[in-house]
C-alpha positions as CSV (number, residue, x, y, z in Angstrom):
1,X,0.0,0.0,0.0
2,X,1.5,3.4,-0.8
3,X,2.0,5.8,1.9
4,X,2.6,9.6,2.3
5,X,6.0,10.7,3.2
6,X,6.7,14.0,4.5
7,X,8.9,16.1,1.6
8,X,11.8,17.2,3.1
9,X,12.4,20.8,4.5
10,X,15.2,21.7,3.2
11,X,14.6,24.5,1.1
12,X,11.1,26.7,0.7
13,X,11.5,29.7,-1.6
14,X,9.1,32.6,-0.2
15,X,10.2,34.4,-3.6
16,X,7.5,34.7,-6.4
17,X,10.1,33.5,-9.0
18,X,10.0,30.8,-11.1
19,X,12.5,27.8,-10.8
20,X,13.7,26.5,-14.2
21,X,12.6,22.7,-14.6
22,X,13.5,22.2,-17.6
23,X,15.9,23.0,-20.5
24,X,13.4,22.3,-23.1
25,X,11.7,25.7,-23.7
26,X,8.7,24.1,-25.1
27,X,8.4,21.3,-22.0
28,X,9.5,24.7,-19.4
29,X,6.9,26.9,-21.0
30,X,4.1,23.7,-20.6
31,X,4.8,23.8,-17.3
32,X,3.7,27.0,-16.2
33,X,0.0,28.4,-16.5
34,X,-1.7,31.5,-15.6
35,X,-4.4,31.1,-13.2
36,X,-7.0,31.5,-15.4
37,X,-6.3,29.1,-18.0
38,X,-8.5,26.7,-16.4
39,X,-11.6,28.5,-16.7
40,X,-10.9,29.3,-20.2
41,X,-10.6,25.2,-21.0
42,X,-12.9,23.9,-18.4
43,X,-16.0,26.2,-18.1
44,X,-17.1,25.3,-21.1
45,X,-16.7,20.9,-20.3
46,X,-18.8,21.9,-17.3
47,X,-21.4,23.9,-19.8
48,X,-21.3,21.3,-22.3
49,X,-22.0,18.4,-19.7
50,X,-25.0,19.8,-18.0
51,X,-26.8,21.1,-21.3
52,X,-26.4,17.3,-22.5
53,X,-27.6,15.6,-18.9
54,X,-30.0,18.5,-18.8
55,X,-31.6,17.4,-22.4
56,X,-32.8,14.1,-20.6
57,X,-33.0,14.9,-16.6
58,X,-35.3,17.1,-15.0
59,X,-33.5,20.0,-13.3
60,X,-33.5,18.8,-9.8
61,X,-32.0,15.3,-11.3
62,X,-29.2,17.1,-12.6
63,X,-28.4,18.9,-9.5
64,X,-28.6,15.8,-7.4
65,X,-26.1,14.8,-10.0
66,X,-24.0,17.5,-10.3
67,X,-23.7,17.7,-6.4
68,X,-23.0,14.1,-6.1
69,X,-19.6,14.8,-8.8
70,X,-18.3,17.6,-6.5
71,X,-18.8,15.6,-3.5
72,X,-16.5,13.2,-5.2
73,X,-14.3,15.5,-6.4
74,X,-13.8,16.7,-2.6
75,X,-12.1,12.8,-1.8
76,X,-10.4,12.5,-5.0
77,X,-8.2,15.9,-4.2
78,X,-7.6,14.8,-0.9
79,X,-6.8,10.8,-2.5
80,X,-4.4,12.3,-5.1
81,X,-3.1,15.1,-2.9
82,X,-2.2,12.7,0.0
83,X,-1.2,9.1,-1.8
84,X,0.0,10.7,-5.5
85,X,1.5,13.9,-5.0
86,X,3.6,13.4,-1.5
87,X,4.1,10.2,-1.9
88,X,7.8,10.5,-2.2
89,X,10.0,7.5,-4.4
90,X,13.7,6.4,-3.6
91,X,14.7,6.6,-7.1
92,X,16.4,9.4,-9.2
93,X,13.6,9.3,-11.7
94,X,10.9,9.0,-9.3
95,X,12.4,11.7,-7.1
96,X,12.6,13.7,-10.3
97,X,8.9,13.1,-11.3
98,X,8.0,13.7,-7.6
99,X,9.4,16.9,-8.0
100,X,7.9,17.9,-11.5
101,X,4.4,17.2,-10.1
102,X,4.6,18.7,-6.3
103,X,7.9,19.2,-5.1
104,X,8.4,22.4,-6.9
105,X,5.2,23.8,-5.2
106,X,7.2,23.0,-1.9
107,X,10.0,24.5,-3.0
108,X,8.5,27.2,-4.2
109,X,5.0,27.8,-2.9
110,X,5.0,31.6,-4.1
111,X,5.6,30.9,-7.5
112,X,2.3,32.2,-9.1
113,X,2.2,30.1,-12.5
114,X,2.5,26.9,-11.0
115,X,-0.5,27.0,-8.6
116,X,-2.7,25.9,-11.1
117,X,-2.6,22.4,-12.9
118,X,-1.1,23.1,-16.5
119,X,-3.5,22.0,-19.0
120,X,-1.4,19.4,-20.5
121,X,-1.8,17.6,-17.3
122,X,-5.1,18.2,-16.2
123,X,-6.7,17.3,-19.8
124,X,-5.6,13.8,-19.5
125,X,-6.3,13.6,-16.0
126,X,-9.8,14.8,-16.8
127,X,-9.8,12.4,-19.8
128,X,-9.0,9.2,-17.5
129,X,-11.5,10.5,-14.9
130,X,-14.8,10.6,-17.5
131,X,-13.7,7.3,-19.0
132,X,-13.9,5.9,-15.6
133,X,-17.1,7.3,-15.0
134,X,-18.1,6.1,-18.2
135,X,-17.5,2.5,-17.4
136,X,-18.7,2.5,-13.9
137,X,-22.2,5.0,-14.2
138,X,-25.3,5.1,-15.8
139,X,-25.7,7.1,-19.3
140,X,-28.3,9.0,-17.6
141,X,-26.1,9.7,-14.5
142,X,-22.6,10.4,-16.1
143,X,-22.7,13.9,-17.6
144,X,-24.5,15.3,-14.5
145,X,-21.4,13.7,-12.7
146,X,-18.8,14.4,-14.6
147,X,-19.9,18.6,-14.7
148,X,-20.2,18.6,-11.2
149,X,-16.5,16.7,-10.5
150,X,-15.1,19.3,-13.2
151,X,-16.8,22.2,-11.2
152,X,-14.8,20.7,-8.2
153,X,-11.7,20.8,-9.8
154,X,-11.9,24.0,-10.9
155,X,-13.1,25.3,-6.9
156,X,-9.9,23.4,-6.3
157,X,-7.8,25.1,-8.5
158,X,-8.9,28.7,-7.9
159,X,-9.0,27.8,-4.4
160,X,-5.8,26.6,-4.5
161,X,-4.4,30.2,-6.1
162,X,-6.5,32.5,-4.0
163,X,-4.9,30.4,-0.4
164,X,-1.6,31.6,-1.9
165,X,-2.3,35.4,-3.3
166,X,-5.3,36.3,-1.8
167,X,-5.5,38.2,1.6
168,X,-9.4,37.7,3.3
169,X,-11.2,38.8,6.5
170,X,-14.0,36.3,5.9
171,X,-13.3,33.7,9.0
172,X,-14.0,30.8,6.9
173,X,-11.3,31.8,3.8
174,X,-9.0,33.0,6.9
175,X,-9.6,29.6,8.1
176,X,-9.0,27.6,5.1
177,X,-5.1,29.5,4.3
178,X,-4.4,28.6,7.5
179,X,-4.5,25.1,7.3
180,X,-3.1,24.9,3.6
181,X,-0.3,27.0,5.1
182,X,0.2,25.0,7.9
183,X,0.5,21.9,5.0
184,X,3.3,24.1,3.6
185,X,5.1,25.5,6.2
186,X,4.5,23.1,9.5
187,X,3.6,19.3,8.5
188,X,3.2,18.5,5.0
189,X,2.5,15.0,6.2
190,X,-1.1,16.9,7.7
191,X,-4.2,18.9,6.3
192,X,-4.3,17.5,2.9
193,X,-7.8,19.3,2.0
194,X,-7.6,22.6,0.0
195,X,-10.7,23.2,-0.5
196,X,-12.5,21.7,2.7
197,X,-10.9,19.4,5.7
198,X,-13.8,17.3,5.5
199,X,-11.8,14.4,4.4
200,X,-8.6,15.3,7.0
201,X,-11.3,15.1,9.5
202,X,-12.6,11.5,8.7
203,X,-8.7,10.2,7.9
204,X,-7.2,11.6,11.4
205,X,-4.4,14.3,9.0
206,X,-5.9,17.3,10.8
């Protein structure tokens, strides 16, 4: 069974420069996004898949739907976040991919165009996740699901940013950076959940 392993402390960056990755200017300049690329690509998935569920699903079908893909999304971010991104190999290559996917977020948590997943990773990722859904859901359910797990992602994603480059007097956003910069800058082995602890909560990482 794979387990999370705390990413070393050795270095954090609290400079909002970019770290080169790699010397491939077409691979470096995949790597970095800005924030609002994932609205541009993913709004309209999310219109798309709740005009077709909506063609054969009464309105209050679709929403039980669409709520029922976010819910999911909310244990698939803290799945991926906890097992995928700190789990941390003992091989060069693996420490190397490690790195490419999370570490460099570690490193360098300030760095504002790699707080968002890059499309040329989340586009796949997306594409594995409906054909999954696909397989294991009923046509009528699917594209109700699969908005409402997109919607998630994207919560997550501009979540994510705001944690990092957004100040807020609202108690429960206050709330929420605190424990994603605890993650960071106390325990990274703790508070896995961006956009909610829900999950932290039920799995004893709060």
């Amino acid at each position: 069974m794979l387990k999370s392993v705390s990413m070393k402390k050795n270095f954090i960056s609290n400079s909002p420069a970019s770290v080169r990755m790699f010397k491939n200017p077409v691979l470096e300049g995949l790597s970095k996004v800005p924030y609002f690329i994932p609205l541009v690509v993913f709004i309209p998935v999310i219109c798309y898949f709740s005009y077709t569920s909506l063609q054969i699903n009464s309105p209050t079908i679709f929403l039980l739907q669409m709520l029922s893909g976010l819910f999911f999304w909310t244990l698939t971010e803290y799945v991926m976040h906890r097992f995928v991104f700190h789990f941390y190999p003992s091989s060069d290559l693996g420490k190397r991919i490690h790195f490419i996917f999370h570490g460099v977020h570690h490193d360098y948590p300030n760095d504002a165009k790699r707080l968002v997943m890059p499309p040329s990773a989340s586009i796949p990722l997306a594409t594995l996740f409906y054909l999954l859904f696909y397989w294991l859901l009923a046509p009528t359910v699917l594209d109700g699901f699969f908005a409402g797990f997109i919607f998630g992602y994207l919560c997550y994603d501009m979540t994510h940013y705001m944690l990092h480059h957004a100040q807020f007097k609202n108690g429960f956003w206050k709330k929420l950076k605190q424990q994603h910069m605890l993650h960071h800058y106390d325990d990274a082995t703790k508070k896995y959940g961006v956009t909610s602890d829900l999950w932290d909560k039920v799995f004893g990482t709060k």
